[in-house]
N, C-alpha and C positions, 0 to 999 in steps of 0.2 A: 504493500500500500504506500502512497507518493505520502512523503511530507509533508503535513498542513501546518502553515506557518501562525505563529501567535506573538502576542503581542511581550515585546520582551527578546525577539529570536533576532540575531544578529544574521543578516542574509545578504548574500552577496547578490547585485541587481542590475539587470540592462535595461534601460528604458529611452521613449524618445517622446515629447513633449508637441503636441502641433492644438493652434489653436480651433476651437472647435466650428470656426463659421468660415473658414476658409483653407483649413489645413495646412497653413501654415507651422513650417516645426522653429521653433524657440528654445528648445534645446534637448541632448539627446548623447548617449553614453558612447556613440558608435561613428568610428574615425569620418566611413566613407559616408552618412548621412550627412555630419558634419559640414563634409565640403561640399556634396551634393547642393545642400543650402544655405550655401556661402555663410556657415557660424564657424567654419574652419580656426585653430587661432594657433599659429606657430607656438610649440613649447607647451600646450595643453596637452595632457596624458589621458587619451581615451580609454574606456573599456570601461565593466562595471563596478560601480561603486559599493562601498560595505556600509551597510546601514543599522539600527536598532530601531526595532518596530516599535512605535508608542513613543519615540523621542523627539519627534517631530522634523527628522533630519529632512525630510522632502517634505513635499505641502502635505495639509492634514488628509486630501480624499486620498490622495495614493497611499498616504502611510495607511490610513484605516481600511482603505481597499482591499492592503493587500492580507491585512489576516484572514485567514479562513481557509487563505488560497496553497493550491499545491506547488510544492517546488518542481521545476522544469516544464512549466505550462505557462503559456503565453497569454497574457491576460490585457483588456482594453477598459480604460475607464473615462467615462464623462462625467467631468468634473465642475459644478456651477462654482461660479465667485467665492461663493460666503466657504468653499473649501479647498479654493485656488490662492487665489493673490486680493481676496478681498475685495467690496464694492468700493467703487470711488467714493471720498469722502471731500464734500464740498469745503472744506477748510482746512483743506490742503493745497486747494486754488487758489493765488493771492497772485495781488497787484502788485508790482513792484517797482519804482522806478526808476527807468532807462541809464539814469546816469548813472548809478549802480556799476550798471554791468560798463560803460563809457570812459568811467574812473580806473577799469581793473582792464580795459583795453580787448574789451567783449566786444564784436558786433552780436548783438543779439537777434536770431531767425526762428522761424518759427522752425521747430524739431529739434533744435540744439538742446543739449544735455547740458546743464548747469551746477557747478556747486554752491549753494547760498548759506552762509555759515552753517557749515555743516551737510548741510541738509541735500540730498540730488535730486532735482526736480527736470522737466523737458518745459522749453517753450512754447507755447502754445499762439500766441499773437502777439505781436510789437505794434501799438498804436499811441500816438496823440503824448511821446513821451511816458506813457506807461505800456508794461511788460505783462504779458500772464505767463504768471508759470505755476504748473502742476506737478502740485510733489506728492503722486499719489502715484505708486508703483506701475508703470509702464504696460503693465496685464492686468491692472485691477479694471474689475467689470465685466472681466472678460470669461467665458465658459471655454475649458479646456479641454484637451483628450489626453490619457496618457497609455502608450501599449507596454505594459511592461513585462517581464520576463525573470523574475526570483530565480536564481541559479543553483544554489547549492545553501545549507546552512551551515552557520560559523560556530566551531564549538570551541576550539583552541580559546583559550584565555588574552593569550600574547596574542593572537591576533585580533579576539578583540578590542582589544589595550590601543592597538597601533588603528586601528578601524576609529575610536574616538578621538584619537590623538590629531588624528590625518583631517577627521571634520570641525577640531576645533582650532588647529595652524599649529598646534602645541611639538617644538621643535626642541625636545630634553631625552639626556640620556636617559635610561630607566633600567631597576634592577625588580626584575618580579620574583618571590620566593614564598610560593603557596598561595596564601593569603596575602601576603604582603610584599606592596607597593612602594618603591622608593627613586620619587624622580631627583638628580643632578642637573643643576645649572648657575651657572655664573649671572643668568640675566635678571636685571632686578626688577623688569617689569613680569616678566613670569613668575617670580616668587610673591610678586604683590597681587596675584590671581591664583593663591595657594588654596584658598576654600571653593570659589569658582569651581576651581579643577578636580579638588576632591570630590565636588559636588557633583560634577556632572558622570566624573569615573565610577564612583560609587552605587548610583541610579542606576545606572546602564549598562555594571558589573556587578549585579551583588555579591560573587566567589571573593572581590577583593573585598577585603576586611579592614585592615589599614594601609594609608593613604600618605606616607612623610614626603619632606623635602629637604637635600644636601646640595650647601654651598660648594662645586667644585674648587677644585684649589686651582688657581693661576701660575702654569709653569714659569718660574724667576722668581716669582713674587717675595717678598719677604716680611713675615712682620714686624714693625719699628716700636 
C-alpha cells in the first residue's frame, strides 16, 4: 500500500505553479519548465524541494492539499486567494508622491517594482505628480493551480535538520548526537536568532530534544 502523507511528514516534492485563468506558470521545481517560461535564473538549483507538512513552507492549499495524498502520485490542485497569496487588501494601495521616487533618481512607470522603506510594492499609475503603488503581493487575488508530485518521504533526522536549515538560509556548522542538537558559529546575527531557530527546529523535529549554541573559535585569535 502507497504512502499516505500526514501532516508532520517531511516529503520531498516537485511541483509547478500556473495561474488558474490563463495558465500561466509563476513558478515550478523543474529546470526545462523553467526556461520553457522564461522564469529560467542562472545559478538557481532546480529539482525538488524538502518540505514539512503543516509548517506552512508553501502556500497553505498545497501544504493542506497534500495530506491525505499518496507518495508517487501526481496530484492537481485549484487553489482560491484566501489559500494562495491572499485577496488584495485596499491599504496597501497608497498615493505616493513623485518626487519620492525623482529625489532617489527613479523614473517611475507603471509595472516597475519598487522598494519604499522597506516595503516592495509594483506601480500601478504615475499621474498629476502622484504615484500609485500596490504593495499587495503580485498574485494576491489571484486563483491558482498547482500539479504537484510528493516523491518519497524523509525519515533520516540529518536530513531533516539540513531540509529546515536550507528553508530558513541558516548557514552553521552542526553536530547532531541522538537527541541532541549543537549548532557553531562565529556570526553574531545568527546567534541573536538563537530561540527563533530552536523554535522552529524543535516544531518541525520533535526526535530533537535539545537545541544549544557554540561560539566557534577564530583561527589566530587570541584573548587579551
Amino acid at each position: 500500500m502507497a504512502d499516505v502523507l500526514k501532516k508532520g511528514d517531511f516529503v520531498e516534492l516537485d511541483y509547478t505553479g500556473r495561474l488558474a485563468e490563463d495558465g500561466v506558470v509563476f513558478d515550478t521545481t523543474f529546470e526545462d519548465v523553467a526556461k520553457k517560461n522564461g522564469l529560467f535564473q542562472e545559478g538557481t538549483k532546480y529539482g525538488p524541494v524538502k518540505i514539512c507538512l503543516g509548517q506552512r513552507q508553501v502556500i497553505e492549499g498545497l501544504d493542506e492539499g497534500l495530506i491525505g495524498r499518496d507518495i508517487g502520485k501526481t496530484y492537481k490542485f485549484r487553489i482560491p486567494p484566501e489559500g494562495a497569496f491572499g485577496q488584495k487588501d485596499a491599504r496597501l494601495i497608497q498615493l505616493i508622491a513623485t518626487s519620492k521616487f525623482t529625489k532617489q533618481e527613479i523614473a517611475p512607470m507603471p509595472g516597475l517594482q519598487v522598494n519604499i522603506d522597506g516595503m516592495l510594492g509594483t506601480i500601478r499609475t504615475v499621474s498629476g505628480g502622484r504615484t500609485l503603488v500596490d504593495f499587495n503581493h503580485p498574485l494576491s487575488g489571484k486563483e491558482i493551480e498547482y500539479e504537484a508530485t510528493p516523491k518519497r518521504v524523509i525519515t533520516e533526522t540529518a536530513e531533516k535538520l539540513n531540509a529546515i536549515m536550507n528553508i530558513l538560509g541558516i548557514k552553521m556548522e552542526y553536530t547532531l548526537e541522538g537527541e541532541k542538537l549543537t549548532f557553531k558559529s562565529d556570526s553574531q546575527v545568527l546567534r541573536q536568532n538563537e530561540e527563533a531557530i530552536t523554535k522552529a527546529v524543535k516544531e518541525a523535529i520533535p526526535e530533537i530534544k535539545d537545541v544549544s549554541f557554540e561560539t566557534k573559535a577564530v583561527e589566530g585569535s587570541q584573548l587579551q
